[in-house]
C-alpha positions as CSV (number, residue, x, y, z in Angstrom):
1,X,-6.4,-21.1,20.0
2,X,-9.7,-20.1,19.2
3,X,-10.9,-19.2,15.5
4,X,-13.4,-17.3,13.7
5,X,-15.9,-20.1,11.9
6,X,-19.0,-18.8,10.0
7,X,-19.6,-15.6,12.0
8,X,-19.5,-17.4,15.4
9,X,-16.1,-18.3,17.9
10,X,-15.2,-21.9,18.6
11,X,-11.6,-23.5,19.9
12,X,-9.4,-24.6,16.7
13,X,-9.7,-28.3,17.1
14,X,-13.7,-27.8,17.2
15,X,-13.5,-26.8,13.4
16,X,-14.7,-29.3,10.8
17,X,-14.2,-28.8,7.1
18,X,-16.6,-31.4,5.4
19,X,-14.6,-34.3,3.2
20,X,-17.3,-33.1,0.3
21,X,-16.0,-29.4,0.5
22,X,-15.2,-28.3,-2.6
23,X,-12.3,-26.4,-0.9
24,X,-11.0,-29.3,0.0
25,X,-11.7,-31.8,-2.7
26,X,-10.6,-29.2,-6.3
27,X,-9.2,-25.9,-3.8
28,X,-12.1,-24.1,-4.5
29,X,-11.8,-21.2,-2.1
30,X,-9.7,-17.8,-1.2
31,X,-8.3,-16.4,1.5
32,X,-7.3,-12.6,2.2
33,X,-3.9,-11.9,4.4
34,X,-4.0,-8.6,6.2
35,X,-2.9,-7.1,9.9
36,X,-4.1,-4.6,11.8
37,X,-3.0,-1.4,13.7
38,X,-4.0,0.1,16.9
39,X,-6.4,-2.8,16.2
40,X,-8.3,-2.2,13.2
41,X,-7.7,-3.7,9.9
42,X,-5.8,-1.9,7.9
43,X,-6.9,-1.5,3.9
44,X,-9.9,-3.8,4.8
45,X,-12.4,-2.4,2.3
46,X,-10.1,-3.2,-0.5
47,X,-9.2,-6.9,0.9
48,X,-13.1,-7.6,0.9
49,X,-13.5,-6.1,-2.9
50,X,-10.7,-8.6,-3.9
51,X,-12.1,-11.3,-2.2
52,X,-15.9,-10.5,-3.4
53,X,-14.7,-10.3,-6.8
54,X,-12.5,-13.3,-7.1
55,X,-16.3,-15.1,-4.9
56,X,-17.8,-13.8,-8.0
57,X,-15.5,-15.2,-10.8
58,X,-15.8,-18.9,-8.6
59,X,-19.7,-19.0,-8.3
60,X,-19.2,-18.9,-4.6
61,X,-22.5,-16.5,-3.2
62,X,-20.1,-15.0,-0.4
63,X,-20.1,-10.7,0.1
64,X,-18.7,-9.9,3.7
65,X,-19.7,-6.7,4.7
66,X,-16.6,-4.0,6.3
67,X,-18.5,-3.4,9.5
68,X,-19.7,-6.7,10.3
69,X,-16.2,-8.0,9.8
70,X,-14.8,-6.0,11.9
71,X,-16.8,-6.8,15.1
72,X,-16.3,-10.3,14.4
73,X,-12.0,-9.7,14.3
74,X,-12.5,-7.9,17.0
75,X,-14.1,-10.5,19.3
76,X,-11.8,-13.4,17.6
77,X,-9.0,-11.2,18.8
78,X,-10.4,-10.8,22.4
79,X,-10.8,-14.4,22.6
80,X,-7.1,-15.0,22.0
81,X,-5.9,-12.4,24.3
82,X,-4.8,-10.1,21.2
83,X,-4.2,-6.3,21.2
84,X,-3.0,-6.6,16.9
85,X,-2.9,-9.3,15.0
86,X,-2.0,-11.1,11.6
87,X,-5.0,-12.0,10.1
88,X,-6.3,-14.9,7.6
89,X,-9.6,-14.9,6.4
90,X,-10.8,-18.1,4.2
91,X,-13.8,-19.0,1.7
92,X,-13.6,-22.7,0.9
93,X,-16.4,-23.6,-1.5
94,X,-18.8,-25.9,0.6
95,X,-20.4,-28.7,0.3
96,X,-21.1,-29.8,-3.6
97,X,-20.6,-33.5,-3.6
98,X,-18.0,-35.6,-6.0
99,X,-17.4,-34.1,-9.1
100,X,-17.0,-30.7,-10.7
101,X,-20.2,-28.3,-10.2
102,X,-23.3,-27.7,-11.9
103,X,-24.4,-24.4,-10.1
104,X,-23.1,-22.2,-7.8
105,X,-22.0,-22.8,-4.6
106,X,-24.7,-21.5,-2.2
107,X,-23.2,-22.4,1.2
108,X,-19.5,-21.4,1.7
109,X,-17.4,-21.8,4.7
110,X,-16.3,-18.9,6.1
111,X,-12.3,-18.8,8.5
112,X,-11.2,-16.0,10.7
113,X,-7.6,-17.1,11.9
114,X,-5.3,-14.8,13.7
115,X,-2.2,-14.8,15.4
116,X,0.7,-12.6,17.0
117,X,2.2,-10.2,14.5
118,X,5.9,-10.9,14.1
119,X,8.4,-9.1,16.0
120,X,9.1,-5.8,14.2
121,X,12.9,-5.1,13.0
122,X,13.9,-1.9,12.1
123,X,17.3,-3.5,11.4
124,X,15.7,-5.5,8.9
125,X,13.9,-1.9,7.4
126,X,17.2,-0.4,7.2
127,X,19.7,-3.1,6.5
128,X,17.3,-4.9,4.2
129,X,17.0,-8.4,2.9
130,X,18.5,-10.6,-0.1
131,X,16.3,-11.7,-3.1
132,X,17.2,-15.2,-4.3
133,X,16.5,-16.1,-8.1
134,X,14.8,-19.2,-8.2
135,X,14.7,-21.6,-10.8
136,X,10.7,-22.6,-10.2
137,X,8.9,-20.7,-12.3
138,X,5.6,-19.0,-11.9
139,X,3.0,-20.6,-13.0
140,X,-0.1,-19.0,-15.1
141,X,-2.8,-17.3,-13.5
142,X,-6.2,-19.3,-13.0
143,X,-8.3,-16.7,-14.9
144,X,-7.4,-13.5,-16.6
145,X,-6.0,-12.3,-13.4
146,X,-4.4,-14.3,-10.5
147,X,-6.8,-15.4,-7.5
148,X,-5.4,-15.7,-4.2
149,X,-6.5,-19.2,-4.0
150,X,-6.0,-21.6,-1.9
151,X,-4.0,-23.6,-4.5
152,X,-0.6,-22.6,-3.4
153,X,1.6,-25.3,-4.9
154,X,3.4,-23.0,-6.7
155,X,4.4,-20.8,-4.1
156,X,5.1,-23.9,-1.9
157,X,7.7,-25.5,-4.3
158,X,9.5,-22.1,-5.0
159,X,9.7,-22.3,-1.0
160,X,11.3,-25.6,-0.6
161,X,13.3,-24.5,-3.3
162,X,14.4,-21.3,-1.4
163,X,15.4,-23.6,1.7
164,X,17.7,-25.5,-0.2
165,X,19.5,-23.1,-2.2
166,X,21.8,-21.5,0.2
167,X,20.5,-18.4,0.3
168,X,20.1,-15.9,3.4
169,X,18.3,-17.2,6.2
170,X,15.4,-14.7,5.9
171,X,15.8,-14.2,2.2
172,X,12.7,-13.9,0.3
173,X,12.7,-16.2,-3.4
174,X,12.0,-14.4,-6.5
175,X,10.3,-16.4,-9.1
176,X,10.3,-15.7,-13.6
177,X,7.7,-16.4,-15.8
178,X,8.1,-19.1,-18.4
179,X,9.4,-16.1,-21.0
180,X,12.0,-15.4,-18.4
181,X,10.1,-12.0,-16.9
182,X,10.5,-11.0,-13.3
183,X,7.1,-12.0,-11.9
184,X,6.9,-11.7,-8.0
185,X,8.4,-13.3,-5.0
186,X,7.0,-16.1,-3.2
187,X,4.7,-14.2,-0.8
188,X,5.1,-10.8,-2.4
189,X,5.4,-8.3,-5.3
190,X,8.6,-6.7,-6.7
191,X,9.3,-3.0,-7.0
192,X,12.5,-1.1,-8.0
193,X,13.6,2.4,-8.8
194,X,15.8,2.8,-12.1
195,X,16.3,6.5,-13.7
196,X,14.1,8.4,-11.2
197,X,11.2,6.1,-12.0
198,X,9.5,3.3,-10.3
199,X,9.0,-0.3,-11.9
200,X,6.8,-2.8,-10.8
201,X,6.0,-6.3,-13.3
202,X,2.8,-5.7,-15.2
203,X,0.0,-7.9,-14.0
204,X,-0.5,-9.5,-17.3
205,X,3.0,-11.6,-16.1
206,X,0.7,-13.5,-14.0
207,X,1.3,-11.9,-10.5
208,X,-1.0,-11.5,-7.5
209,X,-2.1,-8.0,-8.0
210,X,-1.7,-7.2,-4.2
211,X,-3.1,-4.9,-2.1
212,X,-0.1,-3.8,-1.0
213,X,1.1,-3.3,-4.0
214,X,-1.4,-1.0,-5.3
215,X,-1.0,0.9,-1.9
216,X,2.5,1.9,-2.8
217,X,2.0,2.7,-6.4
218,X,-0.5,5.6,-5.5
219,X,1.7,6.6,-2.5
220,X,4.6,6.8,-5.2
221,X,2.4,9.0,-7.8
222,X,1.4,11.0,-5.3
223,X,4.9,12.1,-4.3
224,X,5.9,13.2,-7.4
225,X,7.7,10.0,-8.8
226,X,6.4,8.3,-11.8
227,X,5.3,4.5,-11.7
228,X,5.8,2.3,-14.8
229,X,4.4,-1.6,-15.3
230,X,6.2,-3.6,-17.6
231,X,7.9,-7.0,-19.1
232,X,12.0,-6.4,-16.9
233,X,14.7,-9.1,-16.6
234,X,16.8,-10.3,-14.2
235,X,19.7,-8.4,-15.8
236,X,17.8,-5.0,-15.6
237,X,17.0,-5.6,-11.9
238,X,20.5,-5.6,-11.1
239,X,21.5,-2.1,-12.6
240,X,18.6,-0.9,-10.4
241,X,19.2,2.1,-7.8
242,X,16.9,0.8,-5.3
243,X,15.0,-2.5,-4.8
244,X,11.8,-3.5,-2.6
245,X,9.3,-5.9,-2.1
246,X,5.9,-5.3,-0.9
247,X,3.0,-7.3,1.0
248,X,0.4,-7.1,3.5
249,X,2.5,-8.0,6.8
250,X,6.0,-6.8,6.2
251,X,4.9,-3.7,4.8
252,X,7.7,-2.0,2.0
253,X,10.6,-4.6,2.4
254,X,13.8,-3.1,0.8
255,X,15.6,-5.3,-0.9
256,X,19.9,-5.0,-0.6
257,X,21.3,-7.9,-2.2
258,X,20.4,-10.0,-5.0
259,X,21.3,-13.4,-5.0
260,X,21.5,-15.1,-9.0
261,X,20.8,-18.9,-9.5
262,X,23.9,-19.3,-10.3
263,X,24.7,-18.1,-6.4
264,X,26.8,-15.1,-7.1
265,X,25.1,-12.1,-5.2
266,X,24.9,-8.4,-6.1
267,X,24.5,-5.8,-4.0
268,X,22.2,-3.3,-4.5
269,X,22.7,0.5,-4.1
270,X,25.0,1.0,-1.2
271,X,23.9,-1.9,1.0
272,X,20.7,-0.1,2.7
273,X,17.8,1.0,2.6
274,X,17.1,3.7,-0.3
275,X,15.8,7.4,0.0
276,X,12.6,6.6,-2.0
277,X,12.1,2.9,0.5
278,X,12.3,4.7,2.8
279,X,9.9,7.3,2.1
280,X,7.0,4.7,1.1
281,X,7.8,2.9,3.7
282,X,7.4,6.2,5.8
283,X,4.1,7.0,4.0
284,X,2.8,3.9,4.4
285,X,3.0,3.0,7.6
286,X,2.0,7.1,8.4
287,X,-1.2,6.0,6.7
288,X,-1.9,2.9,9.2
289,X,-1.5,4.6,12.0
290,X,1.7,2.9,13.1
């Protein structure tokens, strides 16, 4: 496999991340998760304002510019024989020694990883998936707003915790904040229709504000339905109409059965795919390209 590394193309196994990187060392660093269609990143601009602001908020001097991104995907692609791809791009810190930092960090690393999109399933888009209540909880953001960091333990206990539960073999965990809130899944954020209106969890619960996300809000206010953040529960997700999760790769995920920690499950809606899914999902993708 070959990989992007600080604007240049080199085989996997040739790529170094120094012992003294503060990526490394305190998980300094971010990363941005996105796919493409027909080839091109989808959303990019947004992905690279993310990333630039949460470079900003670290001291890390790192701006990636759309255009010059692209090319380089583009020939990190051709070099693994890729027509679309799921795409990881990572800013670990650099070099700063042992200790914390005095300055800012002047000479970041820079990752372009891809690989082969999953298989689509429209079985999965119409029969949907099962949302598992976890008892991890989510943890507080590292700033005002959450970073897309490359300290994932959180996410990575909720998942071990997801394995071991019982639930459905492709189910996705849900995790609560420490007041008992709905937060967001384990790689993605929560949406559900109740009363004509769509709910998402505000982001001052601690969740990634995703791209994704923010996608399907506008796509949702701009075909008439009204979009609401709040403080829900557990209890209110289950009287909901519809349910569906969101994130970069999956797309608008809907959600058909909701699994409690206790394990007793709840189906929601009829068992499929709802009208207003089904239409983001629609919208969405009709945006992309796909």
């Amino acid at each position: 496999m070959k990989i992007g590394w600080n604007g240049s193309i080199i085989h996997a196994e040739e790529a170094v991340i120094p012992v003294y990187d503060h990526g490394f060392l305190y998980g300094i660093g971010l990363f941005e998760t996105f796919r493409t269609y027909g080839g091109r990143p989808f959303l990019l601009e947004r992905h690279l304002e993310r990333l630039a602001g949460g470079c900003r908020e670290l001291g890390i001097r790192c701006e990636l510019e759309p255009g010059a991104l692209r090319v380089w995907l583009a020939e990190v692609m051709a070099a693994n024989h890729l027509e679309e791809a799921y795409v990881r791009l990572t800013v670990t810190a650099g070099e700063a020694g042992l200790g914390l930092p005095q300055d800012d960090y002047e000479a970041p690393n820079r990752l372009l990883l891809v690989k082969p999109l999953p298989e689509p399933s429209e079985r999965l888009y119409a029969e949907g998936k099962e949302l598992a209540l976890l008892e991890t909880r989510r943890n507080t953001p590292e700033g005002p707003v959450r970073f897309k960091s490359l300290h994932y333990m959180n996410n990575i206990l909720a998942k071990r915790e997801l394995r071991g539960i019982g639930a459905a073999p492709n189910a996705e965990g849900l995790m609560l904040t420490k007041e008992g809130w709905l937060s967001e899944g384990i790689v993605s954020n929560l949406f559900f229709l109740k009363d004509g209106i769509v709910h998402t969890p505000s982001v001052d619960t601690g969740i990634l504000p995703g791209i994704t996300r923010a996608r399907v809000m506008e796509l949702a206010a701009a075909a008439g339905v009204r979009v609401q953040e709040g403080h829900y529960t557990w209890e209110g997700l289950k009287r909901a109409q519809e349910v569906w999760i969101t994130n970069s790769i999956q797309e608008v995920v809907p959600i058909t059965t909701l699994r409690g920690d206790d394990g007793a499950r709840t189906q929601v809606g009829d068992g499929a795919a709802g009208p207003t899914t089904t239409m983001l999902l629609r919208a969405y993708r009709s945006e992309a390209g796909a």
